[in-house]
C-alpha atoms as one frame of an Amber mdcrd trajectory, in Angstrom:
protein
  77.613 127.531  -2.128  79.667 126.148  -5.291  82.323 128.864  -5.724  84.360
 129.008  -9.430  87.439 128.193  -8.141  86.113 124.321  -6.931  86.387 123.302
 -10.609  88.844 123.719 -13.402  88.870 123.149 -16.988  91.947 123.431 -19.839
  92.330 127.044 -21.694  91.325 127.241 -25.149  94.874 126.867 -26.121  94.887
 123.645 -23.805  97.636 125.150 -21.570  96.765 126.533 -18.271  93.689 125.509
 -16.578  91.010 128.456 -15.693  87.495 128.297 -13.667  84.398 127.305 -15.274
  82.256 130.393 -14.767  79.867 129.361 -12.469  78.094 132.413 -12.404  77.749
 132.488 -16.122  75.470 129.119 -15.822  73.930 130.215 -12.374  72.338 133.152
 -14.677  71.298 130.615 -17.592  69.970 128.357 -15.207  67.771 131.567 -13.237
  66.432 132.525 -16.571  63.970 131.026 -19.072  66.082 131.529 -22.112  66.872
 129.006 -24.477  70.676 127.543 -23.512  72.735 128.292 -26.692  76.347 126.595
 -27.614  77.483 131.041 -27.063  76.333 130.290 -23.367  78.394 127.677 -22.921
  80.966 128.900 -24.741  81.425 132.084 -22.193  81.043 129.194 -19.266  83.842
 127.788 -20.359  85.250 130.009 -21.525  85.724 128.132 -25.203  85.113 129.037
 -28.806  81.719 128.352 -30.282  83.408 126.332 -32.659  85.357 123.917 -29.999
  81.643 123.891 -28.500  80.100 122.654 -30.970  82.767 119.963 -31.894  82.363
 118.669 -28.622  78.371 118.080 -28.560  78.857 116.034 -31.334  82.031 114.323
 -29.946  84.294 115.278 -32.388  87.507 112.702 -32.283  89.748 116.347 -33.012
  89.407 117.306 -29.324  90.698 115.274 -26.177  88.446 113.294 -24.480  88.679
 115.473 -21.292  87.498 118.654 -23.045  84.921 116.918 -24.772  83.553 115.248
 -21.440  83.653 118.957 -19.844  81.508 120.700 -23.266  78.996 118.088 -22.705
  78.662 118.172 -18.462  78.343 121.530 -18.822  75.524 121.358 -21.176  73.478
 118.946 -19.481  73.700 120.586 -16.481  72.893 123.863 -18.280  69.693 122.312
 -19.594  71.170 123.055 -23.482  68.957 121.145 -25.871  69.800 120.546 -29.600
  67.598 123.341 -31.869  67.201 120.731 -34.788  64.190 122.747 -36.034  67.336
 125.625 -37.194  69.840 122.888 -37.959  67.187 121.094 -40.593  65.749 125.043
 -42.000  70.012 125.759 -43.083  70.172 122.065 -44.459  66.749 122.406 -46.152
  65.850 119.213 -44.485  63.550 118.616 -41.246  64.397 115.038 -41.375  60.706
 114.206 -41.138  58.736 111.801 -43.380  54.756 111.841 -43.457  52.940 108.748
 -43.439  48.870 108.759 -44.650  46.713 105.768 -43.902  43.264 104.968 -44.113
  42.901 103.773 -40.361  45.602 102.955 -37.462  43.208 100.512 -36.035  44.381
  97.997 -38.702  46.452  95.378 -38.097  47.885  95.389 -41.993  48.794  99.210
 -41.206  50.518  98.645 -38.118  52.697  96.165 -39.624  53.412  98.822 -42.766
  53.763 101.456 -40.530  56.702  99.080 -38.178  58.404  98.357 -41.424  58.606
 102.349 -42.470  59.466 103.467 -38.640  62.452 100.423 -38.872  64.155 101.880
 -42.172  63.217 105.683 -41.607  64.654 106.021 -37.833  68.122 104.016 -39.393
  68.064 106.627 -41.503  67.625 109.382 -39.171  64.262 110.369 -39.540  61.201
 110.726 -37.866  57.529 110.432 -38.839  54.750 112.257 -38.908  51.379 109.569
 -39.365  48.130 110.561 -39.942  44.891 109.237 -40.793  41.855 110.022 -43.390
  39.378 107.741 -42.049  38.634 106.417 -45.494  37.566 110.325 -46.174  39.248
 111.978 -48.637  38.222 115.595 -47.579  40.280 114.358 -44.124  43.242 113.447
 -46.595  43.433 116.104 -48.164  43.254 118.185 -45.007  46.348 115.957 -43.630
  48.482 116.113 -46.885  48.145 119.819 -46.485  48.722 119.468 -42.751  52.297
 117.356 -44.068  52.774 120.185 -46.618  53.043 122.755 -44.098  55.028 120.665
 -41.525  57.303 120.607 -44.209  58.097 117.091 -44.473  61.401 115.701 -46.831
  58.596 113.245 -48.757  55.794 111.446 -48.743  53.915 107.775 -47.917  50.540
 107.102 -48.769  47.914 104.812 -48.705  44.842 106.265 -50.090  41.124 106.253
 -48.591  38.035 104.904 -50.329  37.311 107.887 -52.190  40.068 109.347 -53.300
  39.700 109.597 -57.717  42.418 112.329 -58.576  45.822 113.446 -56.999  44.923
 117.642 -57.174  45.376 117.619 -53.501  49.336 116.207 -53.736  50.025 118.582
 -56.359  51.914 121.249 -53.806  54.125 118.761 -53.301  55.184 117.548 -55.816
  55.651 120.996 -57.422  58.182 121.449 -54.598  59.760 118.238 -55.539  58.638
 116.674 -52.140  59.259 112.796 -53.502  56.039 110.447 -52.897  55.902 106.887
 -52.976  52.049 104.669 -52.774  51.633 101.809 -51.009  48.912  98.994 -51.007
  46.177 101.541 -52.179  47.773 103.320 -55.060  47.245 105.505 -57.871  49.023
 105.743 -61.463  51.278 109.104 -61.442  54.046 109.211 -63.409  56.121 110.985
 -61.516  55.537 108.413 -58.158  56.197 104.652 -57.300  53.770 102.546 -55.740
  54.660  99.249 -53.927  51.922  96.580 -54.486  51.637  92.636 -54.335  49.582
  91.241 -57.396  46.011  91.641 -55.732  44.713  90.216 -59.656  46.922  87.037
 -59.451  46.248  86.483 -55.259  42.464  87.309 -56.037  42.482  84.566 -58.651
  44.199  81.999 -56.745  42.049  82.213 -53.673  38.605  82.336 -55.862  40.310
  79.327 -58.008  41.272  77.231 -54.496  38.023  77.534 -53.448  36.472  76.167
 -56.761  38.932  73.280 -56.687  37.493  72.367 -53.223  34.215  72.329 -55.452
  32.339  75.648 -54.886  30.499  76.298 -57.361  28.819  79.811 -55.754  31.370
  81.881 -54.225  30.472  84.943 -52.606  33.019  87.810 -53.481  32.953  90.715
 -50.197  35.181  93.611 -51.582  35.663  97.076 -50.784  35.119 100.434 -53.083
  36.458  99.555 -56.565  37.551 102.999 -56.922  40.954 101.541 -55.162  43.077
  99.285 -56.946  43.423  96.358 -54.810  39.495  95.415 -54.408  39.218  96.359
 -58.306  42.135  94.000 -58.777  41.250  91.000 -56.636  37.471  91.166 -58.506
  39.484  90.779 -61.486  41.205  87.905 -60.336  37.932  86.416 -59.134  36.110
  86.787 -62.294  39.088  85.511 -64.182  39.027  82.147 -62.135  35.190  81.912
 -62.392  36.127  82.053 -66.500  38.485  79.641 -66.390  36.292  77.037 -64.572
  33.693  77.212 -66.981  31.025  79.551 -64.649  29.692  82.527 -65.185  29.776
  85.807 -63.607  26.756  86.195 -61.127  26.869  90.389 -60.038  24.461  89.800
 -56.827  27.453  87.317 -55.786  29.613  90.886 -55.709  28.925  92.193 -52.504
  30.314  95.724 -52.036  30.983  97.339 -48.292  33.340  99.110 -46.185  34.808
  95.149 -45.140  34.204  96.326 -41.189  33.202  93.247 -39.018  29.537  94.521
 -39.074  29.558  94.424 -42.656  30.763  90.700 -42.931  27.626  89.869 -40.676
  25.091  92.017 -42.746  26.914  90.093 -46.012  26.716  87.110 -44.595  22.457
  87.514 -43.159  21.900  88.590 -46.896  23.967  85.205 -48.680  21.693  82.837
 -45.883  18.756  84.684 -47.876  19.651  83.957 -51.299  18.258  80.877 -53.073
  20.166  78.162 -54.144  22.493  79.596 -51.477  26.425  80.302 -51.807  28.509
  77.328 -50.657  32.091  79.464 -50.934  33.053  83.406 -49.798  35.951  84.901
 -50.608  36.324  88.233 -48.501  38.584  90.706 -48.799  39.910  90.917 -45.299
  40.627  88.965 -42.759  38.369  90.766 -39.933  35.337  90.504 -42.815  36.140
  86.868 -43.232  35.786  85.882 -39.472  32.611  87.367 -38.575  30.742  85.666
 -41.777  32.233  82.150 -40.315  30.787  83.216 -36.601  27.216  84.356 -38.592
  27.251  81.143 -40.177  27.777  79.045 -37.300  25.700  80.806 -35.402  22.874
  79.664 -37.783  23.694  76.433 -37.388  25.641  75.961 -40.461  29.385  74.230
 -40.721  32.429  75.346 -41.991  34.144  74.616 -44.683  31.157  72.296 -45.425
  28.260  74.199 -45.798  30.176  77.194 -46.907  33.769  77.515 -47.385  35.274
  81.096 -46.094  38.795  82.433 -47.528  39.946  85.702 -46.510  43.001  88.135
 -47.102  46.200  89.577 -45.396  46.845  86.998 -42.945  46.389  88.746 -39.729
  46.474  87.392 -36.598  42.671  86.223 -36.044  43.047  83.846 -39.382  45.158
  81.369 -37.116  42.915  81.259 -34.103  39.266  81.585 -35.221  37.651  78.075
 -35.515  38.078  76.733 -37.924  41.703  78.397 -39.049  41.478  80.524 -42.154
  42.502  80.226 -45.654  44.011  83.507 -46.178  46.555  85.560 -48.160  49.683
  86.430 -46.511  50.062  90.489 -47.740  53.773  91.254 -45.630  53.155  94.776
 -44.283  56.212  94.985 -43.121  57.800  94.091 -46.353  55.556  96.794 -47.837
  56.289  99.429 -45.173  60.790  98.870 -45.655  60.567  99.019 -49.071  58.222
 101.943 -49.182  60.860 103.623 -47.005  63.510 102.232 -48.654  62.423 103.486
 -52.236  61.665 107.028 -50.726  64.894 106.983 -48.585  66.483 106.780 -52.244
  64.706 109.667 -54.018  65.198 111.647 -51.140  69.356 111.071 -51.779  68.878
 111.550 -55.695  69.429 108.139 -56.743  68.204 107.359 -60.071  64.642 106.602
 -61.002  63.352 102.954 -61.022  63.103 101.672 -64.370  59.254 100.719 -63.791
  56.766 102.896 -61.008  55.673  99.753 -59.539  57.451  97.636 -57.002  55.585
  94.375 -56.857  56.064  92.275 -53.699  55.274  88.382 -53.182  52.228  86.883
 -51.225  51.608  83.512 -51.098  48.048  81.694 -50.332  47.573  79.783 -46.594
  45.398  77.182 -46.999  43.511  76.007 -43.499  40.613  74.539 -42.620  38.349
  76.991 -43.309  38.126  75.979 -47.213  39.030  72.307 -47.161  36.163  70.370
 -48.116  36.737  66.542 -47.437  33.464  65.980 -48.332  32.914  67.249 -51.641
């Protein structure tokens, strides 16, 4: 048995030491009620307000008394109610995050680069996922809405046309920032690389290596980067003197399934494509295993370029040409722009933050040969 008198703690006048009531925590401990700084308090036999100094190791009281506070509370199982600290501040501290897919390896990187500037910050996230749906967005922006989240980052699915479904929020003045697949809004900042100028410079690369029929794979052209990056495309084909072939435009969801299916239907075509230019990376591989696997080489058959540098482009054979789209770049200064709204700094002059890419070239696209 642990009686009161085995332990001793200073007065709340610091002069003469009394017992820690023992009995006091013995009946917190027995019971399944939420430990509150009032229980310790009549433990020790403190204020509520010396309490609560001391849980957050306040340099006003001595070390000793703020070592006691927090013994006391761990052994009295006291947790932190941050749900009723962030309801008087008007803050939960929470961001939401809304992505087309977590099995991505672009998303995971954006996702790093938010969690990396939001959790300096102090706050946590809240991801979620429409499946390129946008019933399942707006279902998980409402979710956000209700979890009452400080603001907003979103990537938008596939068929997404209007913002209706944000509109709570932004009534509230719940500040949302876009990232990679963006919408115009004046009242929001997107973050973006130049998918026109990267689409150009991969569909121009390839025609320097003299392709003459390039295969474009892009996704829905409701979203602004596939919509952009066919601009760029077309815009190279222009400047090279060729013209714009539509059945060259192959539109899909870019899965790896769909780069085979693309790729059985280019083998079909007559004269036959000698370049692709896909709009991922995971798209881009499986046309260069469907090609090889029918017997054809790459880059000289068919040269294959993809996009966002993931991890496959450097160990497929042969090494793809690719462009280098920094997630994690995008993610931190997604964050980094919200983490400023959310303090009240002043708006950006312009609503879009463009970040750098830059083109790999491997040996995917380099025709000796030509």
């Amino acid at each position: 048995m642990i009686f009161a008198t085995d332990c001793i703690k200073t007065s709340r006048r610091g002069q003469n030491p009394v017992p820690i009531d023992y009995f006091a925590m013995h009946a917190i401990e027995m019971s399944h009620k939420e430990v509150t700084i009032y229980d310790i308090a009549r433990a020790l036999n403190l204020s509520p307000a010396t309490i609560s100094r001391g849980l957050k190791d306040h340099p006003g009281l001595r070390q000793e008394t703020r070592e006691r506070i927090q013994k006391a509370a761990r052994e009295m199982g006291y947790r932190h109610n941050a749900f009723a600290s962030n309801l008087r501040r008007k803050r939960t501290n929470t961001i939401g995050v809304m992505i087309p897919r977590l099995n991505s390896y672009f998303m995971a990187t954006v996702i790093a680069g938010i969690e990396k500037v939001a959790n300096a910050a102090g706050y946590n996230l809240i991801i979620s996922q429409s499946e390129e749906s946008y019933k399942k967005e707006m279902s998980g922006v409402t979710t956000m809405f209700n979890s009452r989240v400080d603001g907003l980052l979103v990537s938008l699915a596939y068929n997404t046309e209007n913002l209706d479904h944000f509109e709570a929020l932004l009534k509230k003045e719940i500040p949302i920032v876009f990232f990679d697949r963006v919408i115009d809004h004046p009242a929001c900042t997107s973050i973006v690389i130049d998918n026109r100028r990267a689409g150009y410079e991969v569909t121009r690369h390839l025609l320097e290596q003299g392709c003459t029929r390039i295969v474009h794979l892009v996704g829905n052209l409701n979203r602004n980067v596939y919509a952009d990056r066919l601009d760029g495309y077309r815009q190279a084909l222009s400047e090279f003197g060729i013209a714009y072939d539509e059945p060259l435009v192959v539109q899909g969801d870019l899965t790896e399934q769909a780069g085979k299916e693309a790729t059985e239907k280019m083998l079909a075509m007559n004269p036959r494509p000698d370049g692709v230019f896909a709009s991922n990376d995971t798209t881009a591989v499986a046309v260069i295993r469907t090609l090889k696997q029918a017997g054809l080489r790459v880059p000289h058959d068919v040269a294959v370029a993809g996009f966002n540098n993931d991890p496959l482009a450097s160990v497929i054979e042969p090494g793809l040409t690719t462009v280098n789209y920094p997630g994690d770049i995008i993610g931190e200064v997604a964050a980094q722009t919200l983490m400023k709204k959310l303090d009240g700094a002043q708006q950006e002059t312009s609503n879009v933050i463009t970040i750098e890419h830059n083109l790999i070239i491997r040996q995917s696209t380099l025709r000796t040969n030509h």
